[in-house]
Biopython code that builds the backbone (N, CA, C, O; Angstrom):
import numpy as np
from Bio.PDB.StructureBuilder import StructureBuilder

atoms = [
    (1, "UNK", "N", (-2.018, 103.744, -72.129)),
    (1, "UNK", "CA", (-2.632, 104.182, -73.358)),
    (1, "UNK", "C", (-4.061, 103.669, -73.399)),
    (1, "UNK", "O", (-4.304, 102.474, -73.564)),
    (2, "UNK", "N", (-5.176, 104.763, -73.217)),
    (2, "UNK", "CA", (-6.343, 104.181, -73.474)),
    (2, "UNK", "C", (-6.339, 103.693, -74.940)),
    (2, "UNK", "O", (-5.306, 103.749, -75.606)),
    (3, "UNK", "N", (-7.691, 103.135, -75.521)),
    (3, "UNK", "CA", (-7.892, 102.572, -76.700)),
    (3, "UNK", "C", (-8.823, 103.777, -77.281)),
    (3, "UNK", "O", (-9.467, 103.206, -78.161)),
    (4, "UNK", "N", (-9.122, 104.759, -77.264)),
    (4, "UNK", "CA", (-9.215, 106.285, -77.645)),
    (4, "UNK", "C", (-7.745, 107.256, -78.543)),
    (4, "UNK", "O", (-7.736, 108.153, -79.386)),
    (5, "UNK", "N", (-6.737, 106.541, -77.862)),
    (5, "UNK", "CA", (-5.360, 107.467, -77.885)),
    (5, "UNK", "C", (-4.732, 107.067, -79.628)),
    (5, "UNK", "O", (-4.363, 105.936, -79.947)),
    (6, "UNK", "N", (-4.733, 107.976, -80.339)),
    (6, "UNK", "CA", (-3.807, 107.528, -81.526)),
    (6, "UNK", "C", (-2.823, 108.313, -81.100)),
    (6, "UNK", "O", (-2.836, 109.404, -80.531)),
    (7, "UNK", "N", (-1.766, 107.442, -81.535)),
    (7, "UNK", "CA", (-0.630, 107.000, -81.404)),
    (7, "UNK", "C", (0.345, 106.855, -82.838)),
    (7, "UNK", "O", (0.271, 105.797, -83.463)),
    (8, "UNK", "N", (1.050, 107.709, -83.218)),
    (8, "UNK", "CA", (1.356, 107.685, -84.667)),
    (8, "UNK", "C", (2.177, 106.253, -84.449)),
    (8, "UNK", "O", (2.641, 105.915, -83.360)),
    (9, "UNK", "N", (2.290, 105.352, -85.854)),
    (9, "UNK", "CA", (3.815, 104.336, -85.804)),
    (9, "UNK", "C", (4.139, 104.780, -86.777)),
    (9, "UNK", "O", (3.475, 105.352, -87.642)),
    (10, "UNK", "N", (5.817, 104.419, -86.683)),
    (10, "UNK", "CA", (6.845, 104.627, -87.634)),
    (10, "UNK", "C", (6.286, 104.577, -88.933)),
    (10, "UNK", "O", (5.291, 103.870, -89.091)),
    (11, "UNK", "N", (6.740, 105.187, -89.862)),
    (11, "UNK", "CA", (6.355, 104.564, -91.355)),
    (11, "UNK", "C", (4.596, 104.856, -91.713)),
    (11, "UNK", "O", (3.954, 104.495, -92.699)),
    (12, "UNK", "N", (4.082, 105.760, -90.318)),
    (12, "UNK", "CA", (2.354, 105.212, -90.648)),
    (12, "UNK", "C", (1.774, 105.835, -92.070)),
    (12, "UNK", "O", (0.717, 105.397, -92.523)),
    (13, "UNK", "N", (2.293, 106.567, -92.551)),
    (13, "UNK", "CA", (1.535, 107.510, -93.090)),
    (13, "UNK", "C", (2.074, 106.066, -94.515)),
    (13, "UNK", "O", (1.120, 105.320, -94.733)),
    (14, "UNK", "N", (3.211, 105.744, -95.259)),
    (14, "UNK", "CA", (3.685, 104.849, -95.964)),
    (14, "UNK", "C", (2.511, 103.462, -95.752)),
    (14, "UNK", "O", (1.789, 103.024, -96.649)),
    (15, "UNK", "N", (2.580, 102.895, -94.157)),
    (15, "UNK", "CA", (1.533, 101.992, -94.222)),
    (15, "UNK", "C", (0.092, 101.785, -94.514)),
    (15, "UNK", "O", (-0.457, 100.727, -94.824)),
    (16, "UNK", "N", (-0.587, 103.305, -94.322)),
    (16, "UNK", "CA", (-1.532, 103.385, -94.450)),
    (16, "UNK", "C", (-1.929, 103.466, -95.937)),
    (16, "UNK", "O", (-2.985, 102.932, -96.275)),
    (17, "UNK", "N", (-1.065, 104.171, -96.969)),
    (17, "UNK", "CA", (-1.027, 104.348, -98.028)),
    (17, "UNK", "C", (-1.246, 102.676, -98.665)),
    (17, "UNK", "O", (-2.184, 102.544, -99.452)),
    (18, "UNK", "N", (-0.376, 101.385, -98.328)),
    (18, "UNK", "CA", (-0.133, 100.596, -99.094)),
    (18, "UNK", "C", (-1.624, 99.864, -98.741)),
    (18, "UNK", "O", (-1.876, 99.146, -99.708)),
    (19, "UNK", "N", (-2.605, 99.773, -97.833)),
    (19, "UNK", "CA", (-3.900, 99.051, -97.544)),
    (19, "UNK", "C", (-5.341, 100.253, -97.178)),
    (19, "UNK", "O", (-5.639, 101.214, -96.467)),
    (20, "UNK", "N", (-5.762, 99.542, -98.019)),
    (20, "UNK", "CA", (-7.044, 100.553, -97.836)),
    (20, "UNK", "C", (-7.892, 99.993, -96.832)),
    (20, "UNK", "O", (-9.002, 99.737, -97.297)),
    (21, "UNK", "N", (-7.764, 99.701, -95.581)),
    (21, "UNK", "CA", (-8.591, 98.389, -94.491)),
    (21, "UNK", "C", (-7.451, 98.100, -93.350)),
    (21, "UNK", "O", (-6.276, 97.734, -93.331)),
    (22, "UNK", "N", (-8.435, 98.462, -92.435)),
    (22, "UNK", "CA", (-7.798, 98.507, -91.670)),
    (22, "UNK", "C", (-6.805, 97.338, -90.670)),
    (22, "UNK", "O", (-5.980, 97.575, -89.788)),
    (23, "UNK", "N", (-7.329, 95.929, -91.284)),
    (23, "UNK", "CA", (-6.843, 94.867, -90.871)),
    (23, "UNK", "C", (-5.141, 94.342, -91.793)),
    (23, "UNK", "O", (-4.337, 93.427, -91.619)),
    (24, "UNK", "N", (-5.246, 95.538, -92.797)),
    (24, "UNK", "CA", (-4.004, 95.058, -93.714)),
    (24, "UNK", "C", (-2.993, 96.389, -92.646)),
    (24, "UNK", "O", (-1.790, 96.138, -92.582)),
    (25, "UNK", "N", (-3.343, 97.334, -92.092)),
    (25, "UNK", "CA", (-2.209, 98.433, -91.393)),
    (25, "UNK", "C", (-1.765, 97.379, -90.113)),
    (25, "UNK", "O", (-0.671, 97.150, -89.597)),
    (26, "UNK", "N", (-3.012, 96.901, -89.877)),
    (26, "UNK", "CA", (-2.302, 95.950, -88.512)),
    (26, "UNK", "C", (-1.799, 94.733, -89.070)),
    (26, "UNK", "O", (-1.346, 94.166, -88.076)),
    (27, "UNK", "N", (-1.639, 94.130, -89.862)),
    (27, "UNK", "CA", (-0.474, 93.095, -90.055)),
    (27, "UNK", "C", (0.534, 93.615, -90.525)),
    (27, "UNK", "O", (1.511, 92.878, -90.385)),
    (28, "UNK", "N", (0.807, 94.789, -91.147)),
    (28, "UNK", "CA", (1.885, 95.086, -91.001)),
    (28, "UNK", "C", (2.860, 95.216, -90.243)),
    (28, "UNK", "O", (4.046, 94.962, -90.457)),
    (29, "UNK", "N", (1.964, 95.941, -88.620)),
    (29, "UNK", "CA", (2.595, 95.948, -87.210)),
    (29, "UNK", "C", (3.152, 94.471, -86.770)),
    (29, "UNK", "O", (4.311, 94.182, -86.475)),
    (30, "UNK", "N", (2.003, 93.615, -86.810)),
    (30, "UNK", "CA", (2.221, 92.563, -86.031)),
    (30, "UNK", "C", (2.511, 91.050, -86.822)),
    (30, "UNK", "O", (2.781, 89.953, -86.334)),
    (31, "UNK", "N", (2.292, 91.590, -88.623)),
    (31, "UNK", "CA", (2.147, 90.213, -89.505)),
    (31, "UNK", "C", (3.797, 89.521, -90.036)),
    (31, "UNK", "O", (3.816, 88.800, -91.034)),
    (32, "UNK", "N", (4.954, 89.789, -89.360)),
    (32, "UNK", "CA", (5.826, 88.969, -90.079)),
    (32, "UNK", "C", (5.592, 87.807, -89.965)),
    (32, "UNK", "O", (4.453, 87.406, -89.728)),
    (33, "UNK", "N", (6.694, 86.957, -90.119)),
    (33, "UNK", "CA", (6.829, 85.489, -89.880)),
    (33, "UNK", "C", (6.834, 85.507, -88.498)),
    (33, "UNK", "O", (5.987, 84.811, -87.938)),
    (34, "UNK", "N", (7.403, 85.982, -88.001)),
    (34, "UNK", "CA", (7.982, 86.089, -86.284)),
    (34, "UNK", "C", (7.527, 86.793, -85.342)),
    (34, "UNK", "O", (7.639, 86.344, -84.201)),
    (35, "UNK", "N", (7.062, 87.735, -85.496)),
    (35, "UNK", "CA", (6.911, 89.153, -84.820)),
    (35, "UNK", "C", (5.913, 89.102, -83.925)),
    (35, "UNK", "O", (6.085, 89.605, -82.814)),
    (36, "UNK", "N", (4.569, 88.414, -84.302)),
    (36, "UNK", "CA", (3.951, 88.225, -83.488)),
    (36, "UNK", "C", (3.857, 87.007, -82.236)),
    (36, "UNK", "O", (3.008, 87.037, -81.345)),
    (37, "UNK", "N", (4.615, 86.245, -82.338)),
    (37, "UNK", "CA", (5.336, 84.797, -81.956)),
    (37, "UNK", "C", (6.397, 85.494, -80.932)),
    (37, "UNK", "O", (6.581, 84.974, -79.832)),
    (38, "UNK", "N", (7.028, 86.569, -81.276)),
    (38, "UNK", "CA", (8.031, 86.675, -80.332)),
    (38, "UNK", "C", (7.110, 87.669, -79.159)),
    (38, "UNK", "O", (7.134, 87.477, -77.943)),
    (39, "UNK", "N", (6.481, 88.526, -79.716)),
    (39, "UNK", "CA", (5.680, 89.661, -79.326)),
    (39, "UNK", "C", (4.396, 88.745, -77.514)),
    (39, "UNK", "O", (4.186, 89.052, -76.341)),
    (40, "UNK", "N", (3.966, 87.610, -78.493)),
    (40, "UNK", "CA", (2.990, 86.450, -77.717)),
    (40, "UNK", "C", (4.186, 85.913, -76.883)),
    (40, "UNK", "O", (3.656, 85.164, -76.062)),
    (41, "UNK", "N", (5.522, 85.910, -76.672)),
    (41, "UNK", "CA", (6.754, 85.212, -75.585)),
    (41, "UNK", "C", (6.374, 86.315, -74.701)),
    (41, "UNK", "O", (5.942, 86.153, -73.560)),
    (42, "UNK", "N", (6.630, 87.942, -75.530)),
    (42, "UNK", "CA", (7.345, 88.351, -74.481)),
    (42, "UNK", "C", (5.610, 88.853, -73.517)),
    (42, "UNK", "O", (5.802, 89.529, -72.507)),
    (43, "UNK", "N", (4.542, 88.619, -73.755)),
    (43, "UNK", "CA", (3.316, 89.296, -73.123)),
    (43, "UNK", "C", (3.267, 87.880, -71.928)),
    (43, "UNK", "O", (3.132, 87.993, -70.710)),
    (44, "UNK", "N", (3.406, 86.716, -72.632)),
    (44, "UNK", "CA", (3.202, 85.888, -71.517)),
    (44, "UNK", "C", (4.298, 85.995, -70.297)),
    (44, "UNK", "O", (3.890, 85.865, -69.142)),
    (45, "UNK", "N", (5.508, 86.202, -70.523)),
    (45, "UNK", "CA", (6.399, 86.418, -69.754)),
    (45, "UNK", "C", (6.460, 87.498, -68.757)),
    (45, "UNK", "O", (7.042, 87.457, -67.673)),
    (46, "UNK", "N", (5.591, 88.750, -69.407)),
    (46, "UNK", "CA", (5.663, 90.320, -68.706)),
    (46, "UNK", "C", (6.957, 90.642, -69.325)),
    (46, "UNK", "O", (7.020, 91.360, -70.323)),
    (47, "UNK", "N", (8.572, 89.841, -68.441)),
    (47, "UNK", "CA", (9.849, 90.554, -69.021)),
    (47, "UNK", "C", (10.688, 89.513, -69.177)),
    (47, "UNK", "O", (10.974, 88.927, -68.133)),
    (48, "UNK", "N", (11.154, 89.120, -70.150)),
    (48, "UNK", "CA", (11.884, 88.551, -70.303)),
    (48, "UNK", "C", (13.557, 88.594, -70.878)),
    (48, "UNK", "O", (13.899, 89.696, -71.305)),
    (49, "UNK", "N", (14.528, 87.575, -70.917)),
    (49, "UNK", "CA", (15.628, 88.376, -71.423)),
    (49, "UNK", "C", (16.107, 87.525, -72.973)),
    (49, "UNK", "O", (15.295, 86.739, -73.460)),
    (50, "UNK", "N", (17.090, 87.695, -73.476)),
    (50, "UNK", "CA", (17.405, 87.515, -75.415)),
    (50, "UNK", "C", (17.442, 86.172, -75.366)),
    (50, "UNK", "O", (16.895, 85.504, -76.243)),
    (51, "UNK", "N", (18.307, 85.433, -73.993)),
    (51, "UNK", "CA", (18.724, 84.008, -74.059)),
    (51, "UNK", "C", (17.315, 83.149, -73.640)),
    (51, "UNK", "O", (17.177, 81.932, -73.759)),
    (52, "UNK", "N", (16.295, 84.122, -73.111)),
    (52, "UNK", "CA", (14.801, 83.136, -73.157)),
    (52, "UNK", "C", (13.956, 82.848, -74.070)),
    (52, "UNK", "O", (13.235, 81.885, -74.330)),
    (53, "UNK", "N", (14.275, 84.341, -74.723)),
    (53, "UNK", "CA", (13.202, 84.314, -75.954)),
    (53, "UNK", "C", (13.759, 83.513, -76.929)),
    (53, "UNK", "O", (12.898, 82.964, -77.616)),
    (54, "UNK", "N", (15.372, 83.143, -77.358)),
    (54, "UNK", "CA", (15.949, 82.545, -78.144)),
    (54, "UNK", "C", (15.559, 80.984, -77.946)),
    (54, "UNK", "O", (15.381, 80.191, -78.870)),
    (55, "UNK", "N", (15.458, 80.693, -76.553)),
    (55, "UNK", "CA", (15.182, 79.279, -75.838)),
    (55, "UNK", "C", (13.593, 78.719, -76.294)),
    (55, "UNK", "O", (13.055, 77.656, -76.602)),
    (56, "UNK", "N", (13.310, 79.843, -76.159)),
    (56, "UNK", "CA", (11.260, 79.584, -76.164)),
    (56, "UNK", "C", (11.224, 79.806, -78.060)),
    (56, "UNK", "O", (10.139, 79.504, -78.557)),
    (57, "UNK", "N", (11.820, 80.072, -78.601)),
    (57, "UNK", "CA", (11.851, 79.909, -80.416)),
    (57, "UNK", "C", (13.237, 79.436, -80.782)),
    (57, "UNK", "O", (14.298, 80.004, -81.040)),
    (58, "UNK", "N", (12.814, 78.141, -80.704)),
    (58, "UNK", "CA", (14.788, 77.897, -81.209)),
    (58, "UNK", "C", (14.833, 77.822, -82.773)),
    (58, "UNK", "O", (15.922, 77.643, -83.316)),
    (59, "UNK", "N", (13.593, 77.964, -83.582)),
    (59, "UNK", "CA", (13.767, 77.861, -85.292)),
    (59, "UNK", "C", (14.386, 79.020, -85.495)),
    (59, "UNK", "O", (15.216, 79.051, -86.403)),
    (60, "UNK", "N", (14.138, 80.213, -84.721)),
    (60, "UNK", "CA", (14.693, 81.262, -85.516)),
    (60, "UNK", "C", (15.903, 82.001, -85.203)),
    (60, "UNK", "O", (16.305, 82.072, -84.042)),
    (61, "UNK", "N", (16.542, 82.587, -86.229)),
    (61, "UNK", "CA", (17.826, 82.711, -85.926)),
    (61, "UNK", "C", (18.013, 83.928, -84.788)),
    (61, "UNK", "O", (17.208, 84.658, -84.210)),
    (62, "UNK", "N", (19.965, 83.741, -84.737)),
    (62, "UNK", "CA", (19.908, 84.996, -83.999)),
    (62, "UNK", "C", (19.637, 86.620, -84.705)),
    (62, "UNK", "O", (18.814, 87.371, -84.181)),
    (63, "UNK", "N", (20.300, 86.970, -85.736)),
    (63, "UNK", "CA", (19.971, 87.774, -86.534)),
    (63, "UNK", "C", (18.108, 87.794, -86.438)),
    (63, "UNK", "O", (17.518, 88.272, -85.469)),
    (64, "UNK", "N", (17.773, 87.500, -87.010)),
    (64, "UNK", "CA", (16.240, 87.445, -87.231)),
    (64, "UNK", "C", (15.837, 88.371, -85.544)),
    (64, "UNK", "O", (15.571, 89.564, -85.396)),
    (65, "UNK", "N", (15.930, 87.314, -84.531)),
    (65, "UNK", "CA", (15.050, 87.643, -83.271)),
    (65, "UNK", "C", (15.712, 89.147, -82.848)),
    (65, "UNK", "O", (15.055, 90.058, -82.345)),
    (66, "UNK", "N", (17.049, 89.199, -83.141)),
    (66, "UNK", "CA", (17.745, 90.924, -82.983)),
    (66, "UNK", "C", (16.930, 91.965, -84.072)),
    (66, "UNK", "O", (16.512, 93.088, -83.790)),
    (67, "UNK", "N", (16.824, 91.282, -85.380)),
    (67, "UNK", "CA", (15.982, 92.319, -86.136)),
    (67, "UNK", "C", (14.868, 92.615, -85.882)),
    (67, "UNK", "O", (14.468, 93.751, -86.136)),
    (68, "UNK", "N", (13.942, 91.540, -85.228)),
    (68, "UNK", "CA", (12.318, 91.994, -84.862)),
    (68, "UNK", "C", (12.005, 92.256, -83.791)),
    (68, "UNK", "O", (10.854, 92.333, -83.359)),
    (69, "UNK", "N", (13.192, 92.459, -83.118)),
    (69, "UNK", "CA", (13.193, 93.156, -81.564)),
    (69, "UNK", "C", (13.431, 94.479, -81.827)),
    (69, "UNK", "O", (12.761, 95.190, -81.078)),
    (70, "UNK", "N", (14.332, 95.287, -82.831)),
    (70, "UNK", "CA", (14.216, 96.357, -83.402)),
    (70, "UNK", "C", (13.271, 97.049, -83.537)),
    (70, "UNK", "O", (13.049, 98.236, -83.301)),
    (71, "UNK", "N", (12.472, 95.910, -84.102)),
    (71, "UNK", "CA", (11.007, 96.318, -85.154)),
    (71, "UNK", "C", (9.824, 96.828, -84.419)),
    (71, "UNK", "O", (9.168, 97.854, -84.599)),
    (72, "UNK", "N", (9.646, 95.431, -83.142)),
    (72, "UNK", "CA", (8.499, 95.625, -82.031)),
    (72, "UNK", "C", (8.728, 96.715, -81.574)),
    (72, "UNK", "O", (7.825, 97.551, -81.621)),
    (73, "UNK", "N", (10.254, 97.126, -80.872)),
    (73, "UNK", "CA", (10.913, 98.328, -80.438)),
    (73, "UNK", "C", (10.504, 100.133, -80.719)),
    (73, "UNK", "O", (10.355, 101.198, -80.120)),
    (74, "UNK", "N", (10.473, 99.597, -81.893)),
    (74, "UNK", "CA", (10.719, 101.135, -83.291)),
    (74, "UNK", "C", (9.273, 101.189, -82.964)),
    (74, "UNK", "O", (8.953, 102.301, -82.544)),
    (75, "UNK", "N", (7.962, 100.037, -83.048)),
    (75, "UNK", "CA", (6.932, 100.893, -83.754)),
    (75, "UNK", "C", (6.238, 100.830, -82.133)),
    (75, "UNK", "O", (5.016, 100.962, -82.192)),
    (76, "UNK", "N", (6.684, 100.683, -80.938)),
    (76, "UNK", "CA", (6.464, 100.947, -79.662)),
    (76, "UNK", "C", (5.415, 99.708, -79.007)),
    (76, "UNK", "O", (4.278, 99.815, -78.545)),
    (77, "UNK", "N", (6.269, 98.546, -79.169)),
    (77, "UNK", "CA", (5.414, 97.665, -78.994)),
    (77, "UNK", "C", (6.193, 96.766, -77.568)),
    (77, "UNK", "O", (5.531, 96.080, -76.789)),
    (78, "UNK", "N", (7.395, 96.924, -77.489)),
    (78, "UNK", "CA", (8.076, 96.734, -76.391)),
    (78, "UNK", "C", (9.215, 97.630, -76.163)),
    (78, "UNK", "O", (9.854, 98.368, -76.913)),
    (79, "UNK", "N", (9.286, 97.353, -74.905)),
    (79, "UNK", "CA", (10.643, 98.285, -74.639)),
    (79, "UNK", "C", (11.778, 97.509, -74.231)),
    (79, "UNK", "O", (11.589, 96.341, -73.893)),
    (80, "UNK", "N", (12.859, 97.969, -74.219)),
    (80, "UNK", "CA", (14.073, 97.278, -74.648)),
    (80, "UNK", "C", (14.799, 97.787, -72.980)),
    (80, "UNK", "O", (15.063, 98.987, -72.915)),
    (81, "UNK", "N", (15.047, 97.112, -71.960)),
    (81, "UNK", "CA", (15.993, 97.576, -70.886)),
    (81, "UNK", "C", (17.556, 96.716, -70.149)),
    (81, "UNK", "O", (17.737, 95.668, -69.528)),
    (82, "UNK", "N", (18.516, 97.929, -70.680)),
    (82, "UNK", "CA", (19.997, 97.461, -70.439)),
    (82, "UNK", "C", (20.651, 98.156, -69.301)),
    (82, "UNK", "O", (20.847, 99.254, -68.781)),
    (83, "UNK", "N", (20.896, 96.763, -69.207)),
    (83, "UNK", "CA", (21.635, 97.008, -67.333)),
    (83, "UNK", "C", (23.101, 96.709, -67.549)),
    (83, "UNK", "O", (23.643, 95.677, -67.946)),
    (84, "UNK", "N", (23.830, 98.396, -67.024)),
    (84, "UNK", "CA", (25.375, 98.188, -67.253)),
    (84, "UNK", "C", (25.960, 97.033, -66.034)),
    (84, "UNK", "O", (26.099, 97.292, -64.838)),
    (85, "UNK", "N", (26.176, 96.047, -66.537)),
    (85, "UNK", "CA", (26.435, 94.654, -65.915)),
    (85, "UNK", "C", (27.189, 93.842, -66.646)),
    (85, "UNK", "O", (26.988, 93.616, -67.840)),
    (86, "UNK", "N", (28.281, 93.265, -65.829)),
    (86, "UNK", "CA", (29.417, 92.716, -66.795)),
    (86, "UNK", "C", (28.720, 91.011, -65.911)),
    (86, "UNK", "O", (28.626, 90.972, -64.684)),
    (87, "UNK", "N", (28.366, 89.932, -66.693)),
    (87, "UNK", "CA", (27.919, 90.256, -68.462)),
    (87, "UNK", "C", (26.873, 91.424, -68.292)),
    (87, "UNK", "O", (26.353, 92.039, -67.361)),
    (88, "UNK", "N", (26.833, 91.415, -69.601)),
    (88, "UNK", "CA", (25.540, 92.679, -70.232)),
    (88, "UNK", "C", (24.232, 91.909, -69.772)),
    (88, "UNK", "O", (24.244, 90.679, -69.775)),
    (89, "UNK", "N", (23.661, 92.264, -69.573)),
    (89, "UNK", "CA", (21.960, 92.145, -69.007)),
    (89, "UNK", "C", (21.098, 92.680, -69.761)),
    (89, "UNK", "O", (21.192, 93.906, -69.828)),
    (90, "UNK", "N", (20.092, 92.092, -70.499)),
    (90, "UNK", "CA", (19.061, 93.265, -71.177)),
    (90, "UNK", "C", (17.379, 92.516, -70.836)),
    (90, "UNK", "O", (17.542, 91.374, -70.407)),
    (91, "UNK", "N", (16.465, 92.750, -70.894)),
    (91, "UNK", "CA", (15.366, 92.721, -70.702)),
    (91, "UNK", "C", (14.094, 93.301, -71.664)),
    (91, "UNK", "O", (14.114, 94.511, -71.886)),
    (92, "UNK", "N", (13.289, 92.719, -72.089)),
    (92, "UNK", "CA", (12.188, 93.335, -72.941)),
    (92, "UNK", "C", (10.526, 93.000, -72.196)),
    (92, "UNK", "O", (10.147, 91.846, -71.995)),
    (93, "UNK", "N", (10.025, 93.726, -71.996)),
    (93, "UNK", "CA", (8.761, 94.277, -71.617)),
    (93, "UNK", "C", (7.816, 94.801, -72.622)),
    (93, "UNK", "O", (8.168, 95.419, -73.627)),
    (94, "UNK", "N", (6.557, 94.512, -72.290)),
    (94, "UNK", "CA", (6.109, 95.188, -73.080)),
    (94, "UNK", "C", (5.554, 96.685, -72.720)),
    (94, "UNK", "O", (5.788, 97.121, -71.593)),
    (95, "UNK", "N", (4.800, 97.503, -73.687)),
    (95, "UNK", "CA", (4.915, 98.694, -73.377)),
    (95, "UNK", "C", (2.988, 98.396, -73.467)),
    (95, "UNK", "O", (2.506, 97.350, -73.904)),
    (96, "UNK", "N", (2.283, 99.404, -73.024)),
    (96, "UNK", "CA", (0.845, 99.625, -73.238)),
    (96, "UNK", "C", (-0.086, 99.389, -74.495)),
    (96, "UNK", "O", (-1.274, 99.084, -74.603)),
    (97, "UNK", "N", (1.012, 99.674, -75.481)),
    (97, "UNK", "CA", (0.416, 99.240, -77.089)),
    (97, "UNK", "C", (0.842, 98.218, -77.104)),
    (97, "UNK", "O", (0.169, 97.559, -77.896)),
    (98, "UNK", "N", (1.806, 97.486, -76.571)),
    (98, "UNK", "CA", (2.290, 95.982, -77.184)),
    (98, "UNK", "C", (0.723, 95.070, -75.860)),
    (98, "UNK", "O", (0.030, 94.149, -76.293)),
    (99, "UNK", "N", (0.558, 95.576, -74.536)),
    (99, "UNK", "CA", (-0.353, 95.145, -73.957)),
    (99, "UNK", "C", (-1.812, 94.909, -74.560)),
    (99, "UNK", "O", (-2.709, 94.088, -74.370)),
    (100, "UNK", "N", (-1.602, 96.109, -75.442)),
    (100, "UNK", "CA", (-3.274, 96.073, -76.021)),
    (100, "UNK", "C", (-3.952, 94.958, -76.859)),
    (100, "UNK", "O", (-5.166, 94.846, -77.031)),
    (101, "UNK", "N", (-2.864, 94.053, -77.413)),
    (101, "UNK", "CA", (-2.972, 92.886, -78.368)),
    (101, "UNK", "C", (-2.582, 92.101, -78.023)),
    (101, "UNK", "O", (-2.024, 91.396, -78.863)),
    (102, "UNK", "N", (-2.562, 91.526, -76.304)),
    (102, "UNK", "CA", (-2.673, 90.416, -75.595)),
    (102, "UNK", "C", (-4.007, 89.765, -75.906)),
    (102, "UNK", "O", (-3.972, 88.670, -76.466)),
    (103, "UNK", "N", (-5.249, 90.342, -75.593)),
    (103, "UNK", "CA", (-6.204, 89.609, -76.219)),
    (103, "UNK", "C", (-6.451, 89.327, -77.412)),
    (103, "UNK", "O", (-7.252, 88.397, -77.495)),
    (104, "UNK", "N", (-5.955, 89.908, -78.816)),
    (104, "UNK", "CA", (-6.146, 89.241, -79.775)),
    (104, "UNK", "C", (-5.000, 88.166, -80.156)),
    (104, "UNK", "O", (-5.275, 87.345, -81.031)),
    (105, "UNK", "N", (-3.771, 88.133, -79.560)),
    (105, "UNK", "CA", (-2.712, 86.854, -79.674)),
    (105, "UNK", "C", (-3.229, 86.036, -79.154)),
    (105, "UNK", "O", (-3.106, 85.027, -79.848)),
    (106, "UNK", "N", (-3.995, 85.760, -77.944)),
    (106, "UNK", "CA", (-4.337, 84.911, -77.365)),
    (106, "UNK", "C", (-5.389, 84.200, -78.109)),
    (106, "UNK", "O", (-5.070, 83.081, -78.511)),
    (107, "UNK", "N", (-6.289, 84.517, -78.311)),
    (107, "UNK", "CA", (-7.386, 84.281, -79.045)),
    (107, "UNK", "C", (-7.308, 83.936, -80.420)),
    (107, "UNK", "O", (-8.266, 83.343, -80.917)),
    (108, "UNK", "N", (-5.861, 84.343, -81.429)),
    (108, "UNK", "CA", (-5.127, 83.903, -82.055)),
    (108, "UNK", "C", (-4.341, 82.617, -82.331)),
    (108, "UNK", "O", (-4.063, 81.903, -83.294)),
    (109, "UNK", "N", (-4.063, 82.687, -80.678)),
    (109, "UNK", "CA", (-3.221, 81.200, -80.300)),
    (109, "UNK", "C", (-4.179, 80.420, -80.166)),
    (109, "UNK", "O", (-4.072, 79.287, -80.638)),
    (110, "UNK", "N", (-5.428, 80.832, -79.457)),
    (110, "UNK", "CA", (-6.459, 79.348, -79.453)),
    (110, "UNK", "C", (-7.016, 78.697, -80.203)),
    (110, "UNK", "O", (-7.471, 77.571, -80.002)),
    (111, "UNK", "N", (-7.076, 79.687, -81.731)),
    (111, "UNK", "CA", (-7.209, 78.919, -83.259)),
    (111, "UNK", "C", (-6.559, 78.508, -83.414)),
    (111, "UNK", "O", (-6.796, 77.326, -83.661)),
    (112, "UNK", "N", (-5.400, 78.828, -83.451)),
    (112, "UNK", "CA", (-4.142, 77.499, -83.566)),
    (112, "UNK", "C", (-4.185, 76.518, -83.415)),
    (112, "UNK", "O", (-4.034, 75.679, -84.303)),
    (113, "UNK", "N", (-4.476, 76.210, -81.862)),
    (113, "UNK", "CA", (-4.152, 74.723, -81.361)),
    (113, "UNK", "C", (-5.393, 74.408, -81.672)),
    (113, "UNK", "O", (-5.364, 73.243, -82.070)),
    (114, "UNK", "N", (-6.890, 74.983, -81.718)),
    (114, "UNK", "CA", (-7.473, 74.122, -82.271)),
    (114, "UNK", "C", (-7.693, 73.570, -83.805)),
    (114, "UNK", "O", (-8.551, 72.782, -84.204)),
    (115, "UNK", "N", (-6.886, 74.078, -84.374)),
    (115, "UNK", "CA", (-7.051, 73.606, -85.618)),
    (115, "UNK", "C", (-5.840, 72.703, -85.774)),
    (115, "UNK", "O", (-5.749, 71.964, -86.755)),
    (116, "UNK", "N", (-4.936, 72.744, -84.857)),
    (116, "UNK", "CA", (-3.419, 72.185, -85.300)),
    (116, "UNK", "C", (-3.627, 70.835, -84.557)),
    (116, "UNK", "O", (-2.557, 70.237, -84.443)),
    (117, "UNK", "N", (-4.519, 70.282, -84.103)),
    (117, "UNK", "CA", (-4.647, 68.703, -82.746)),
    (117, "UNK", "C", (-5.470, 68.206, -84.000)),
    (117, "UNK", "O", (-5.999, 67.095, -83.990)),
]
sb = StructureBuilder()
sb.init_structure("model")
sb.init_model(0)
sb.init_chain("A")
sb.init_seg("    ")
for serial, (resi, resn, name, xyz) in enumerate(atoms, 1):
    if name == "N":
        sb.init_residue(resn, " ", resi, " ")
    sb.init_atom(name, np.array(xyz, "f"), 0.0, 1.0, " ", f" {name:<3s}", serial, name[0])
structure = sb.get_structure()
């Protein structure tokens, strides 16, 4: 996905309605409590699987990390891959739009720690 390409998300026409600015449509995408935290696991990782990402955030529940894997999922921010494998196997990647906001998580994360030391 170039950075030219719109790309409808779920709900957009609802999101766009509730912020007049364009920095309030993108926290919607990326602003839960979690979402972007799990979103920043799975970019550093490339692919990772449920029992890593659960490992690398142990505050949050299981429910929770299943619901915002949905979420990233739905509005095409990772992709979700299940391997018929006894046990079950699954894997999350990100997709080209979830790639595109590697540089602003990052750069995100580096305010962090510098404000958090």
């Amino acid at each position: 996905m170039d950075k030219y390409t719109i790309e409808e998300f779920p709900n957009q026409n609802k999101r766009q309605k509730d912020f007049k600015c364009s920095i309030g449509f993108a926290m919607t995408v990326i602003g839960s409590k979690w979402r972007a935290i799990i979103l920043w696991h799975i970019l550093k990782s490339n692919k990772v699987r449920y029992g890593e990402l659960k490992k690398s955030i142990p505050n949050i529940s299981h429910k929770i990390l299943s619901q915002e894997l949905k979420n990233l999922e739905m509005d095409g921010l990772i992709q979700r891959i299940a391997y018929a494998t006894i046990p079950p196997k699954v894997e999350y990647l990100p997709t080209a739009r979830g790639e595109s906001l590697k540089n602003i998580l990052t750069e995100l994360c580096l305010w962090g720690k510098k404000y958090m030391d």
